[in-house]
LUMLUM-263862 format. One record per residue (C-alpha): x, y, z; residue in one letter. Coordinates in steps of 0.2 Angstrom, whole numbers, padded with zeros to 4 digits, always signed. Layout:
N
XYZA...
This chain:
836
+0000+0000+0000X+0006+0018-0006X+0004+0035+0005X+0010+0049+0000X+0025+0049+0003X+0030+0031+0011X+0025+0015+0008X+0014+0005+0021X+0022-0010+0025X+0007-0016+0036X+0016-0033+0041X+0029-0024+0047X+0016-0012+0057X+0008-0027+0065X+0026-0033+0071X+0029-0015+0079X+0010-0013+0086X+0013-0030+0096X+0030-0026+0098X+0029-0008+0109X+0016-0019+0122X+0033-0025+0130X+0046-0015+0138X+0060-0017+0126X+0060-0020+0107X+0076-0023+0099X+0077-0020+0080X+0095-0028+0074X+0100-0028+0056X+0115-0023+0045X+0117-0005+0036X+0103+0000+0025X+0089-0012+0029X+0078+0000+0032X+0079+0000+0053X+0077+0016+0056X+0064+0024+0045X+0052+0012+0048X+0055+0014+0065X+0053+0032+0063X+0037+0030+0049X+0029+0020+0063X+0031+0030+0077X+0022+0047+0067X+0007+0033+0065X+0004+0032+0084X-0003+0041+0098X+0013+0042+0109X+0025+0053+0114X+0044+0049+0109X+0062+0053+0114X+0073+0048+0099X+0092+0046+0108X+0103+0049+0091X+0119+0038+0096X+0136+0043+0094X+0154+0036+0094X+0155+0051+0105X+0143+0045+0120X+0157+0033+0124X+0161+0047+0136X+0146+0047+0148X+0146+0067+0151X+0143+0068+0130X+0130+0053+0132X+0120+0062+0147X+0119+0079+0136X+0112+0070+0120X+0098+0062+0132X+0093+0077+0140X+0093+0085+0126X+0084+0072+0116X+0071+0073+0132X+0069+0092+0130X+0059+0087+0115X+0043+0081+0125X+0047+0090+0141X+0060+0104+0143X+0057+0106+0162X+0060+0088+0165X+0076+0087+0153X+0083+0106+0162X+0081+0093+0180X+0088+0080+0171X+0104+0090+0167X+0108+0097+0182X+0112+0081+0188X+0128+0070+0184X+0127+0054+0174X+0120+0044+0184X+0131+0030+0189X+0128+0025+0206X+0111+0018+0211X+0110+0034+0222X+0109+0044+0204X+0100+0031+0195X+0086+0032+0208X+0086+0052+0207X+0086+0050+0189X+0071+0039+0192X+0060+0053+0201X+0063+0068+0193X+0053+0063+0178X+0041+0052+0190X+0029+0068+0189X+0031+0071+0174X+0025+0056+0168X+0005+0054+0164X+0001+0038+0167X-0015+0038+0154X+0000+0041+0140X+0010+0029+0129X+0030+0034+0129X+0042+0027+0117X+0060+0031+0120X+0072+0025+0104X+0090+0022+0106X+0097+0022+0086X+0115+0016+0083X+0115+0008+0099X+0129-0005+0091X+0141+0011+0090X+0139+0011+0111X+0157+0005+0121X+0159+0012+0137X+0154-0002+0153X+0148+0015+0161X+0137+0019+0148X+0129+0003+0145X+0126-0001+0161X+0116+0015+0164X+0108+0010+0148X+0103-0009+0154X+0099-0001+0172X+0086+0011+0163X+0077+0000+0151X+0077-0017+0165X+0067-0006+0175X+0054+0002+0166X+0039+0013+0170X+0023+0002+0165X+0021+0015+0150X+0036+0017+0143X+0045+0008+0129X+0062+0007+0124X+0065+0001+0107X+0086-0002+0102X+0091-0002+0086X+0106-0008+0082X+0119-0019+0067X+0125-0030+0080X+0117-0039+0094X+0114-0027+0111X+0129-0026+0120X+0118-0027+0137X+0111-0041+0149X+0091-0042+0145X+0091-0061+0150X+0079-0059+0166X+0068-0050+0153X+0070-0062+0139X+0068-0075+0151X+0047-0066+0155X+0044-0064+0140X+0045-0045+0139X+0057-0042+0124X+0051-0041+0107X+0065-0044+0092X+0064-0037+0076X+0077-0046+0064X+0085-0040+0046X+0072-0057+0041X+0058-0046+0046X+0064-0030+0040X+0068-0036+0022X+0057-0032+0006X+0042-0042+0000X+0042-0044-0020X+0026-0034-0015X+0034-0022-0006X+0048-0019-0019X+0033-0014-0033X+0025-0004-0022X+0042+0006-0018X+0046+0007-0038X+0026+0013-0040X+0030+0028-0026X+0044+0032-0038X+0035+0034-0055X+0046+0020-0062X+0039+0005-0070X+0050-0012-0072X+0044-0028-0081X+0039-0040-0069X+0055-0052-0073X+0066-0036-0070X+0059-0033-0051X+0062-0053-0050X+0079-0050-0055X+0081-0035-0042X+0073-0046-0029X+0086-0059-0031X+0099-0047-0032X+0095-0037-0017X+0087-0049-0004X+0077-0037+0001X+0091-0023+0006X+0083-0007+0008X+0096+0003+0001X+0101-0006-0013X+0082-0006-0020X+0084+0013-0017X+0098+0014-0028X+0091+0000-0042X+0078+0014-0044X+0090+0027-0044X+0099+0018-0059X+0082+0018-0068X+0080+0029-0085X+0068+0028-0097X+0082+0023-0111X+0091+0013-0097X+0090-0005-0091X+0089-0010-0073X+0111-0014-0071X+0113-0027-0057X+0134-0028-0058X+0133-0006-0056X+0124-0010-0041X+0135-0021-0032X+0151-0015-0037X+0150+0003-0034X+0136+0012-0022X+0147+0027-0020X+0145+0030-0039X+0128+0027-0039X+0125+0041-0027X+0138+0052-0037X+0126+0049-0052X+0110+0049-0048X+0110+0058-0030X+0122+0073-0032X+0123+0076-0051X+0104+0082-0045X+0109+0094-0037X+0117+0112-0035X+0136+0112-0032X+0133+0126-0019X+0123+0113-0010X+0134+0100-0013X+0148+0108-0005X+0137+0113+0010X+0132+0096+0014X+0150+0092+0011X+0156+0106+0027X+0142+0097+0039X+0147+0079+0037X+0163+0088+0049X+0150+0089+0063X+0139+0075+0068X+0124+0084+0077X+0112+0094+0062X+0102+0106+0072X+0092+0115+0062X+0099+0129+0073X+0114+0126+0069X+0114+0124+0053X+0106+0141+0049X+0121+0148+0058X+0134+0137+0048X+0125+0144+0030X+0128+0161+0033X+0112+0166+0028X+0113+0160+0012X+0096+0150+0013X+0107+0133+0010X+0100+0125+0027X+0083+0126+0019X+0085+0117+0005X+0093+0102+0013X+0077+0092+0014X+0078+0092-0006X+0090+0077-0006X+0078+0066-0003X+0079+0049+0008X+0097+0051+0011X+0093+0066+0023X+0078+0068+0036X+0072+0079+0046X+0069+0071+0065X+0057+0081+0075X+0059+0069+0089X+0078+0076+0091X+0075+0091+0081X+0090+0089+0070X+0093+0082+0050X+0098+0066+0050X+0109+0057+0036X+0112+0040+0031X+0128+0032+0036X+0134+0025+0017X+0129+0043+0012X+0139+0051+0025X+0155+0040+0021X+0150+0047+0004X+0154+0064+0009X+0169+0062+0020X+0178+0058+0005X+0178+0073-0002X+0181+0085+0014X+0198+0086+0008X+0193+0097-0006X+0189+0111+0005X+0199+0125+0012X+0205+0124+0028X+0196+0142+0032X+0181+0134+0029X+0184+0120+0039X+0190+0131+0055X+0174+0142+0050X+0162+0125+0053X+0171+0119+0067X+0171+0136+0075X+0154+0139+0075X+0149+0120+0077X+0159+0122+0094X+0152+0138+0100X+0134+0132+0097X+0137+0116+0109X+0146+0124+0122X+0130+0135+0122X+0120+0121+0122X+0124+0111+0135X+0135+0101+0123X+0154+0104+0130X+0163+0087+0127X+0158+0090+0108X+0162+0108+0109X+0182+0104+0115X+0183+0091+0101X+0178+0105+0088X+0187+0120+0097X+0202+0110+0095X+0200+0105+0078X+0196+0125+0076X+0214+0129+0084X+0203+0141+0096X+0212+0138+0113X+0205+0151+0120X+0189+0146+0120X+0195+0131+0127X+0203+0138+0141X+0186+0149+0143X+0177+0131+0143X+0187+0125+0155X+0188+0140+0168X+0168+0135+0170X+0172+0117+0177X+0177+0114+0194X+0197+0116+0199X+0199+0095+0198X+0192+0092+0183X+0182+0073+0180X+0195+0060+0175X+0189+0057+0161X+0186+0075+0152X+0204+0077+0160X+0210+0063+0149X+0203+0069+0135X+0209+0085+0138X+0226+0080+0142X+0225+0071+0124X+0219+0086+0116X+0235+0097+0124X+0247+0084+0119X+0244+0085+0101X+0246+0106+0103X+0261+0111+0095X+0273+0121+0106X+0272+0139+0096X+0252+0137+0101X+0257+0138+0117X+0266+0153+0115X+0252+0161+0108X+0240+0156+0121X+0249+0156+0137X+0231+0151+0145X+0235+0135+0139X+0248+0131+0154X+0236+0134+0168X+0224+0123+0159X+0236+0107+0156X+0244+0111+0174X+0227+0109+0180X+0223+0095+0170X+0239+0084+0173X+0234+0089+0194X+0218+0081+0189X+0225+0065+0184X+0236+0063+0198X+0252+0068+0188X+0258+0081+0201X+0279+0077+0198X+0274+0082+0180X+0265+0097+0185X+0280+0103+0196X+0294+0101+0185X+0284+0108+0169X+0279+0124+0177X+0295+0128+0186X+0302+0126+0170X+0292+0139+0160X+0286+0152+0176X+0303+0161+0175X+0300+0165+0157X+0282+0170+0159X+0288+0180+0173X+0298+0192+0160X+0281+0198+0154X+0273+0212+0165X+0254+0215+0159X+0239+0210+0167X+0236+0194+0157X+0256+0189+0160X+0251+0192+0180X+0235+0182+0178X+0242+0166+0168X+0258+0168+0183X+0245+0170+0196X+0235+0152+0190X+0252+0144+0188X+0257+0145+0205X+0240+0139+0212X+0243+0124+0201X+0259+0123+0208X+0256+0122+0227X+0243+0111+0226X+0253+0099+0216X+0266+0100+0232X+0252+0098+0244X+0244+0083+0234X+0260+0075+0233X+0268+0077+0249X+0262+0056+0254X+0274+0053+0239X+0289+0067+0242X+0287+0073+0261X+0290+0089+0256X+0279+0104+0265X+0287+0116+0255X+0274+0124+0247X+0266+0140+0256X+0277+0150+0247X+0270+0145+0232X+0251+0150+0237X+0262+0168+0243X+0266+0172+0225X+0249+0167+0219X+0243+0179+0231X+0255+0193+0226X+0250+0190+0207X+0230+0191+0212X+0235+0209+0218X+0243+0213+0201X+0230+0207+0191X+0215+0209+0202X+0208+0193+0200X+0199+0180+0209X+0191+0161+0204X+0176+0160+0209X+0161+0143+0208X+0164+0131+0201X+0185+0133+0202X+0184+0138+0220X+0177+0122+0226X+0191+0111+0233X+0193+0093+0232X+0201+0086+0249X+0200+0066+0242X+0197+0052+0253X+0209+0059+0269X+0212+0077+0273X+0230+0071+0281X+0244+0069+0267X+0260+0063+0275X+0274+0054+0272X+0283+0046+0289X+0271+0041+0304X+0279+0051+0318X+0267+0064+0327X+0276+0078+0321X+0273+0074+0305X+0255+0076+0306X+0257+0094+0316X+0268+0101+0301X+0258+0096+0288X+0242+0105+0296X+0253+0120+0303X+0259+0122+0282X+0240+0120+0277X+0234+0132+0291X+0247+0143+0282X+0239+0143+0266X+0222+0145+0269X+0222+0164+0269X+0229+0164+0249X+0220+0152+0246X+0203+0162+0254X+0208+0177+0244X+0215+0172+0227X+0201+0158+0223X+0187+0167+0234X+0184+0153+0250X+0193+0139+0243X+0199+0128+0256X+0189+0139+0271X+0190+0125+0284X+0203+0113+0280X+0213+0113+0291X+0200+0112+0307X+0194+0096+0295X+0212+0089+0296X+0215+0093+0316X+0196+0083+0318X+0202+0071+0306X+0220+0070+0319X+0210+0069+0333X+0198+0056+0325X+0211+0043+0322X+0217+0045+0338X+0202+0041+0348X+0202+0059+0355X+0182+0061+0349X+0178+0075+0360X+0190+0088+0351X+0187+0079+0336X+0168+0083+0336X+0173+0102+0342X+0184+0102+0328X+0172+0094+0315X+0160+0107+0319X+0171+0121+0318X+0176+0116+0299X+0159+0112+0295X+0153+0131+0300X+0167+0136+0290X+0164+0125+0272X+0146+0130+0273X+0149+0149+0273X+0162+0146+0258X+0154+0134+0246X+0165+0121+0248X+0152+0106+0248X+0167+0093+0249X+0175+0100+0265X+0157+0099+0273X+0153+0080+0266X+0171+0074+0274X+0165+0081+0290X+0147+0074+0290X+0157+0057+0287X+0168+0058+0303X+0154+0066+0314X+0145+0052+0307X+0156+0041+0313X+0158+0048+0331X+0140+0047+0335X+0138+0031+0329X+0155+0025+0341X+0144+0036+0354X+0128+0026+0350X+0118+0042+0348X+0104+0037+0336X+0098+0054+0335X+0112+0064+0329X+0115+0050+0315X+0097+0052+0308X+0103+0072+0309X+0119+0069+0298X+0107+0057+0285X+0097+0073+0283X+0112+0085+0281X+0121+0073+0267X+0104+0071+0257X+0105+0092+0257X+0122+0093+0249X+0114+0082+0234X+0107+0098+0229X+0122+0107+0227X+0125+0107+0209X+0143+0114+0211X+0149+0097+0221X+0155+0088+0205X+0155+0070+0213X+0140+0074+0228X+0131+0058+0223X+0145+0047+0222X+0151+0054+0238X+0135+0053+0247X+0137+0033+0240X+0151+0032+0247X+0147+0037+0266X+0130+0028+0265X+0141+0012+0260X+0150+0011+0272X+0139+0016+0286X+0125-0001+0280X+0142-0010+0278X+0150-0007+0295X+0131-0009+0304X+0126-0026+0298X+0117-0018+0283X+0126-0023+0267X+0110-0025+0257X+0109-0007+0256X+0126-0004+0250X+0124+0006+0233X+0126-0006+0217X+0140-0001+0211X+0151+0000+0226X+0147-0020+0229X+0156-0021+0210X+0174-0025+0215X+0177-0022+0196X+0166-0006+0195X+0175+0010+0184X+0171+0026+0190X+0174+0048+0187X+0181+0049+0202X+0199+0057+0206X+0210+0045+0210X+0213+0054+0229X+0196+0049+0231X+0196+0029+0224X+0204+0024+0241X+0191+0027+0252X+0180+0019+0239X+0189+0005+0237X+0191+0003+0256X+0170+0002+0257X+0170-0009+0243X+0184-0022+0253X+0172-0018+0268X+0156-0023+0261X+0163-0038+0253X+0172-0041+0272X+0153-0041+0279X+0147-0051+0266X+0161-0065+0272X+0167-0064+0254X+0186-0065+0261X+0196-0067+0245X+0187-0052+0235X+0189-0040+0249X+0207-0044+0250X+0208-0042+0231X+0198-0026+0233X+0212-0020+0244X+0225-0023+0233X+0221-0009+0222X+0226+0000+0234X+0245+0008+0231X+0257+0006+0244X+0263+0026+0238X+0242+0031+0244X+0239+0040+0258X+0245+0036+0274X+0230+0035+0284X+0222+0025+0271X+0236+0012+0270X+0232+0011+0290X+0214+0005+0286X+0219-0004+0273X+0231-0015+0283X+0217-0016+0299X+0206-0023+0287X+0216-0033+0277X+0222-0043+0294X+0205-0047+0298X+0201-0055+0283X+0216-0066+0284X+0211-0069+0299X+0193-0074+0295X+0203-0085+0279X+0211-0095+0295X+0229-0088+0289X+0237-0083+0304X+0253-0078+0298X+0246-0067+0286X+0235-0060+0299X+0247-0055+0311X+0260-0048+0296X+0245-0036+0292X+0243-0031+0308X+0260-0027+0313X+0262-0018+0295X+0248-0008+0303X+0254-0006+0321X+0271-0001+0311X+0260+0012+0304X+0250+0020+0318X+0260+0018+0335X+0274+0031+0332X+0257+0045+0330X+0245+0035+0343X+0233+0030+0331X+0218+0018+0337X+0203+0024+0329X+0206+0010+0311X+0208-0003+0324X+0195-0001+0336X+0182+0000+0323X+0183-0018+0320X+0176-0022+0332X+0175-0040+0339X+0186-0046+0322X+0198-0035+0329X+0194-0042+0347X+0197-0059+0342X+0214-0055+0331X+0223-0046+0345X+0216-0060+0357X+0226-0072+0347X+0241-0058+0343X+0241-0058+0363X+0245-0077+0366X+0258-0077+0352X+0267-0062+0357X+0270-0054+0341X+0268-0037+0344X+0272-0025+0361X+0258-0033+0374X+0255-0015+0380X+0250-0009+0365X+0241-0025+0359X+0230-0022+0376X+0225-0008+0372X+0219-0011+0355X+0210-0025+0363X+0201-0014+0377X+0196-0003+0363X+0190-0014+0351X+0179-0025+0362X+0171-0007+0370X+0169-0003+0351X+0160-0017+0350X+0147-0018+0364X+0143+0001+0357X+0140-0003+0339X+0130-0020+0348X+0119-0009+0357X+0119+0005+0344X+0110-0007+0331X+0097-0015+0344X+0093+0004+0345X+0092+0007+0326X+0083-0008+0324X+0069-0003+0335X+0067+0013+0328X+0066+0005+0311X+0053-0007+0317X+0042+0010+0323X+0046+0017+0307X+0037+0002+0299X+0020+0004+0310X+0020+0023+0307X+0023+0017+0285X+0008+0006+0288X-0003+0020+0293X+0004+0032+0280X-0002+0022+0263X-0021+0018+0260X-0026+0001+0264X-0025-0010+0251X-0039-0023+0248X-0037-0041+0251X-0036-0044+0233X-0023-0031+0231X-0011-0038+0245X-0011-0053+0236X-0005-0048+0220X+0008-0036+0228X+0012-0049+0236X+0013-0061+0220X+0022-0046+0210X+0037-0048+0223X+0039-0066+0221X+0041-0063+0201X+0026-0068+0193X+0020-0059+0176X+0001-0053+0176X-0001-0067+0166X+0003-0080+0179X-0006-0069+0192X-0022-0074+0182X-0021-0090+0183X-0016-0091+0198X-0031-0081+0202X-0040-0089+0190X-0046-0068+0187X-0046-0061+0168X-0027-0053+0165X-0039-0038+0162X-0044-0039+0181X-0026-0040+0186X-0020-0026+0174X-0034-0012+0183X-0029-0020+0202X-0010-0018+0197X-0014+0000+0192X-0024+0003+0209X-0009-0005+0218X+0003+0009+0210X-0010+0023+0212X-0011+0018+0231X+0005+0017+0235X+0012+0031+0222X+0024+0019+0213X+0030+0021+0195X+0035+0003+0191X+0035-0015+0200X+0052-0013+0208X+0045+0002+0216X+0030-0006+0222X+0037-0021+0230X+0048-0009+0238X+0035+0002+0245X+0026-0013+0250X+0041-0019+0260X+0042-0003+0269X+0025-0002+0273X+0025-0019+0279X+0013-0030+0265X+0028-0040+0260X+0041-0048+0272X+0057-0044+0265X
């Protein structure tokens, strides 16, 4: 059948009608069958709303991925897509759950939504897909994701396969009818002798785009030509695509197949107002216009077409469409693709303009691209942008390459300091920041505190030039441990904290707070370790006042952790539930780059040191997982990770966990690592190993008075020194008192979750009487939901019509205020339906 301007392929219609009544739909074929127009022609038949996800090579990087969805998102709701993207990727199960309720009230549940993922074969990244497989596994009742990919999907859909909740469109189902193939030829004006569309059927299976092409290749004096067909497509489209049309065209579509996103936007900017970004729709099938992603879209074959002759155009031209192209995404809430086309453009400038917009530790992985981009920039361009060393200063900070940062910029400062203008104070002003904090973050590595002066200069410059960093740059990363020291004697710790006490005021002036309440943090943190908890809470609470009046959300998250930690060694229930409420308000910081994998973090280790692993975030129970964070952050992650397998009695994989540790980390992380690390040995009936662990540790700790990692272990560590004591392998004194400690430790964090636990069983009776009652009928299908059964089996079970159970599972949902069956059963565990 023959529309207008498509043909109806009603077999394939019925496949996508029953197809979109499951969760996923995967459409997998090769190039040019077709996938993607008749997913697209289907969709403008039916009453839904869609999000078209366009995929790239490019959302490997998860930052670029999370601005294509949002934006894609913006198409059906632009307040919900403006939430959307003030959050991070989400790649915790703290973000995926946040993720999860901002568009919760967005969504009507009377409408059909259709969220298409095309390319999804071009996806690599673990982060990416496994956002990908989290997001369509656990689907809203309404909504439907259909992937289209060449190649199988790179995700795990077997518990849905196994429901029977996926629906597979194959290149079998997607390949032309002889039918079909007239009907095409008919929508073309061109007629064929029915042996000749026999002959085309043969030769072209069914392809899409070779039948295209057949037609193309059709004259009125002119044969159909099988062997042109196969041999050449590129010269097909040469003569019967773009001998059509004008050669002022031609080259424009030539300068866009540099970029990858066609906003219509954008591509009235790139043509100058020359008019040439209206007539791209005369093409034809090649190009189409996506009002789901509001941008052009081009075939892949046709785009390789094009890319061969991009060498025929100027270089001006090319810096003309990268330019723009970049300037248009960074105003767009596009910046990964903007540094890819700012560097292609040679405008570091505006790189460097990018950047000074992101925070002072940049994400590791737009550090490595970065880093990449700065390595291929040849040194005159550096010269002529002298920006460009604060930037890759920064940058190699980010990655932890502080040696390289040192040596590169006391190499090039004496020769910038030979230029006396305001720019020349401000690139020297930046350059010594980067410096001192590339001594302060290495000093575990060099114990050298020789660095104040460095933050001095900074603040000479800042008076020269009259600058001052402000948000984001200000905000300061502090990593997993304030305390960065090299040797364990006392004194140690003291002259590190009297150097960064020393600092503070530079650093206050020249980048407007950063670092306000550091040191207090480290002296609480000092006090901490050492078991002193009264001046650590006084401390704590002095550094806490302090980050709140500056901005600086990290400072204030590393002292919720310890306070955290206090009350919890104190037993007070009630201060704890206050720390819960103050972490949840940091989420809401948009500054705090890493908040929710932070906030993870301190959440997993508090379910994992109380007896609560099953509410360790996902991805912290992943020994393997991959993350953004900075690497002075990964330790403490790691360290959660090791304890959550540890209370899990999965030995081996916590003592793996803890390998990834470096010996050259810092030093109060290798104490914790080496506490824990003998436990588990321990556990694993290795004494000798348990004991070499623990004298490691003690090796550590003793010369400073350190007692805090020990005593946290509570009856493990109880039991260790117990045995430590009979053998005599350490100092009896000291092993006394780790003993005394550990086993009072113990008897409060015993107490401290008999107390938690009845207030958890309160919480449950007041949950009870928060939701409406559900009817007896209800309780039971909840209750069947949870233990895995489809509305199908419900039915029978019930021996009700699946109608019947369809209307109850709605009520359920309603009721409770859940989105999806996940969400309900939860619901229904906390208000106390299902036993969990």
């Amino acid at each position: 059948m023959i529309t207008k301007n498509l043909i109806e392929r009603p077999g394939l219609g019925h496949l996508l009608e029953e197809a979109i009544q499951r969760p996923v739909v995967t459409v997998i074929a090769g190039a040019g069958y077709g996938k993607t127009q008749a997913v697209y022609a289907f969709i403008k038949t039916q009453p839904v709303q869609a999000v078209w996800v366009q995929l790239s090579e490019r959302d490997n990087i998860p930052e670029r991925f999370w601005e294509n969805f949002t934006a894609a998102v913006s198409s059906i709701n632009p307040d919900s897509a403006a939430r959307l993207r003030s959050e991070s990727f989400p790649e915790s199960e703290r973000q995926f759950e946040r993720y999860v309720a901002i568009p919760k009230e967005d969504i009507d549940p009377r409408q059909k939504y259709i969220f298409v993922y095309d390319d999804f074969h071009l996806l690599k990244d673990k982060r990416v897909l496994r956002y990908l497989e989290h997001s369509v596994t656990s689907p809203f009742p309404n909504i439907s994701s259909i992937l289209i990919s060449r190649n199988e999907i790179p995700i795990n859909l077997m518990s849905l396969k196994s429901r029977g909740m996926v629906a597979e469109i194959t290149q079998e189902d997607l390949r032309f009818s002889r039918e079909e193939t007239e009907d095409y030829f008919c929508l073309r004006k061109i007629k064929f002798p029915p042996q000749i569309v026999d002959e085309i059927c043969r030769d072209t299976e069914g392809w899409a785009f070779a039948i295209h092409l057949s037609a193309l290749s059709a004259r009125d004096d002119e044969a159909y030509a099988p062997r042109a067909l196969r041999s050449n497509i590129f010269k097909l489209i040469e003569s019967e695509v773009m001998a059509k049309i004008p050669a002022d065209l031609k080259k424009f579509c030539i300068k866009l197949s540099l970029i990858d996103y066609w906003a219509p936007e954008l591509l009235k900017e790139l043509a100058h107002d020359t008019g040439l970004d209206e007539k791209i729709e005369t093409i034809g099938p090649f190009i189409r216009f996506d009002t789901y992603l509001n941008s052009w879209m081009i075939h892949h074959l046709f785009l390789e077409y094009l890319q061969e002759f991009q060498n025929k155009l100027m270089e001006e031209e090319k810096i003309d469409i990268w330019d723009t192209a970049a300037k248009w995404c960074a105003n767009n809430n596009r910046q990964v693709d903007a540094l890819i086309y700012y560097e292609k453009a040679g405008n570091y400038n505006d790189i460097a303009a990018l950047l000074f917009a992101m925070p002072l530790m940049l994400p590791s992985r737009i550090a490595k691209l970065l880093l990449e981009i700065l390595e291929r920039t040849p040194d005159d361009i550096y010269q002529k942008h002298p920006i460009l060393f604060i930037i890759r200063s920064r940058t190699l900070n980010s990655m932890g390459l502080y040696s390289k940062t040192k040596s590169e910029l006391e190499e090039i400062i004496p020769g910038l300091e030979k230029k006396k203008d305001q720019l020349g104070y401000r690139i020297l002003m930046g350059c010594y920041i980067n410096l001192g904090f590339s001594c302060i973050l290495n000093v575990s590595c060099t114990g050298d505190y020789n660095f104040v002066h460095y933050f001095e200069k900074a603040e000479q410059y800042r008076k020269l030039c009259g600058h001052v960093s402000g948000l984001p740059v200000s905000v300061a990363s502090v990593g997993s441990y304030v305390i960065s020291i090299k040797n364990p004697e006392r004194e140690e710790f003291e002259h590190y904290i009297n150097n960064l006490t020393a600092i503070i005021p530079y650093t206050v002036s020249v980048m407007a707070g950063c670092l306000y309440g550091c040191d207090d943090l480290a002296r609480g943190e000092l006090a901490f370790f050492s078991m002193e908890l009264e001046t650590a809470e006084m401390d704590l609470l002095k550094a806490l006042a302090k980050a709140r009046e500056k901005d600086q959300y990290e400072i204030e998250n590393c002292c919720l952790y310890y306070l955290l930690r206090i009350y919890l060694c104190r037993g007070r229930l009630d201060e704890k539930e206050k720390i819960f409420k103050q972490l949840d308000a940091i989420l809401e910081k948009p500054f705090y780059l890493n908040r929710v994998m932070h906030y993870d973090i301190v959440m997993g280790w508090y379910y994992a040191h109380t007896g609560q692993a099953e509410k360790v975030p996902l991805w912290l129970k992943d020994e393997f997982e991959e993350n953004d964070l900075l690497s002075r952050s990964r330790e403490l992650e790691i360290l959660v990770k090791a304890k959550y397998h540890f209370a899990e009695r999965h030995y081996p994989t916590a003592l793996a966990a803890l390998e990834n540790i470096k010996e050259d980390n810092l030093f109060l992380g290798r104490i914790e690592t080496r506490v824990l690390e003998a436990c588990c040995c321990y556990r694993l009936d290795d004494k000798k190993g348990a004991f070499k662990s623990l004298k490691a540790a003690y090796e550590l700790a003793s010369p400073a008075g350190l007692i805090m990692p020990f005593a946290e272990l509570g009856k493990d560590m109880r039991t260790l020194t117990g045995a430590a004591i009979k053998e005599n392998v350490l100092p009896l004194e000291w092993l006394e008192k780790i003993h005394r400690a550990s086993s009072a430790y113990a008897k409060k964090i015993h107490l401290f979750n008999e107390n938690s636990q009845g207030a958890n069983r309160q919480n449950t009776l007041q949950n009870k009487l928060m939701y409406p009652p559900l009817s007896p009928r209800e309780r039971d299908v909840l209750i069947w939901l949870s233990q895995g059964l489809t509305r199908e089996e419900i039915a029978v079970a019930s021996t009700l019509s699946p109608n019947t159970i369809k209307s109850t599972i709605r009520s359920i949902y309603n009721k409770l205020g859940a989105v999806n069956r996940a969400d309900a059963i939860r619901l229904g565990i906390d208000a106390g339906i299902i036993k969990s």
